[in-house]
N, C-alpha and C positions, 0 to 999 in steps of 0.2 A: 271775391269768389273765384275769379280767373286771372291770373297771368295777367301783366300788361301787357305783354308782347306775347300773344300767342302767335305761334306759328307753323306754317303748317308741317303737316296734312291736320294738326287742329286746328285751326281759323277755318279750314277751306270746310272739314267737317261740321263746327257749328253754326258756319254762314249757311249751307245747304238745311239742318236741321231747324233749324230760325224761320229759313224761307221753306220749309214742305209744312210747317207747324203753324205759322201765320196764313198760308192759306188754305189750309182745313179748316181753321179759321176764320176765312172768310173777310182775315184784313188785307186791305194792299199794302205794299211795302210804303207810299208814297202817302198816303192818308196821314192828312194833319192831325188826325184824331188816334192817330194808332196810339200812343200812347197809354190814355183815357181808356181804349177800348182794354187793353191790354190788363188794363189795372184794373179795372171794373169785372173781366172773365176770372181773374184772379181772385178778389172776393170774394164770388162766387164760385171759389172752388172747383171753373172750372164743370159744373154741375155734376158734381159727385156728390151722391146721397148722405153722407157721412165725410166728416174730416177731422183727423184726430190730430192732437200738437201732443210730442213731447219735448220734454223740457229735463235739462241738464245744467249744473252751475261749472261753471267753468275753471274750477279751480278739480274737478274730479280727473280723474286719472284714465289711461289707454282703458283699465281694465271695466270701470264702471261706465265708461263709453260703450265700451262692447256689449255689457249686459246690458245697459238699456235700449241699444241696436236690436240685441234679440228678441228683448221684450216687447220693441215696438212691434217688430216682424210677427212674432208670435199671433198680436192683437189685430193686426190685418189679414192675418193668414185662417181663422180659425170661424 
């Protein structure tokens, strides 16, 4: 999903964004169990009433990328 060598000013941006996002959260950076927690808030979506997946095959093109972009946007938007 990211670079292996991110660098900055992106690392320094998603180390800050990491850490202001874990502790709204309520995890510490240092907790054996962040992991666990992390995945678990995940599952749960995070507690959003609704979560919708779409799905795309991979051999489709820029363009039907894009319409299903809008179509997701659309379906959250309305």
């Amino acid at each position: 999903m990211y670079p292996t060598e991110l660098t900055s000013p992106y690392l320094d941006r998603f180390s800050a964004a990491a850490a202001q996002r874990y502790e709204a959260l309520g995890i510490e950076r240092d907790d054996p169990d962040r992991p666990k927690k992390i995945a678990a808030l995940n599952s749960e979506a995070f507690g959003a009433p609704v979560v919708l997946f779409c799905y795309l095959d991979r051999t489709m093109g820029p363009g039907q990328w894009g319409t299903q972009g809008c179509t997701c946007r659309r379906s959250c938007c309305c």
